[in-house]
N, C-alpha and C positions, 0 to 999 in steps of 0.2 A: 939513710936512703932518701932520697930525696926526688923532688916532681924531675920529670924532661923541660926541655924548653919550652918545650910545643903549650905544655900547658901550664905555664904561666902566663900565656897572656890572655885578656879578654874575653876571645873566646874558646880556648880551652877551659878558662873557669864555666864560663857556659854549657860544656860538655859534659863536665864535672857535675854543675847542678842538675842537669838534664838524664845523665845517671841514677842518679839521688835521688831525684823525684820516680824515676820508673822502678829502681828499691823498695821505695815504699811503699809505693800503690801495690806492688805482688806483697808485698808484707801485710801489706793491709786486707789486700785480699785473700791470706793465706790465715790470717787472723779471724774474719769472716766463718772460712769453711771448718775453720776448727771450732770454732764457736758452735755452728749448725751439728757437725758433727757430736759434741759434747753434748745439747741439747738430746739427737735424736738415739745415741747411745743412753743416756739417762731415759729414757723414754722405752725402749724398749728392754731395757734391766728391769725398770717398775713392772713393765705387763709380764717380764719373766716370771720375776717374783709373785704378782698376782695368780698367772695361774700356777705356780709350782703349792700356791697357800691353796688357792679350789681345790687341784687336784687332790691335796693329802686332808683337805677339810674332813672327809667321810670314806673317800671313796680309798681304800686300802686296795688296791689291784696287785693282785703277784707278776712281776714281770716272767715272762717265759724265757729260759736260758739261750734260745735261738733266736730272742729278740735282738732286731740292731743297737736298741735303746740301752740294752745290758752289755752290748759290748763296748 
């Protein structure tokens, strides 16, 4: 499989890089929000587990079977 004509010359290679470059900027910026994302997932896993360690530290509470928490 092979290019068209159109873009062999000049500037369809132009067209070509100018693709390219807009690829990788969303790549990059997609790289970005997964990064922030990982960040603020780790972040809010630790204050899970934080309080899940307070809550069971002393306080033993029976849930009530009509709790939404139990179901």
């Amino acid at each position: 499989m092979g290019f068209s004509s159109e873009l062999c010359s000049p500037q369809g290679h132009g067209v070509l890089q100018q693709m390219q470059e807009a690829e990788l900027r969303l790549l990059e910026g997609m790289r970005k929000w997964m990064a922030q994302r990982v960040k603020s997932d780790r972040e809010y896993a630790g204050l899970l587990h934080h309080m899940s360690l307070q809550d069971s530290g002393g306080q033993s509470r029976a849930i009530s079977p009509d709790s939404p928490i139990s179901q």
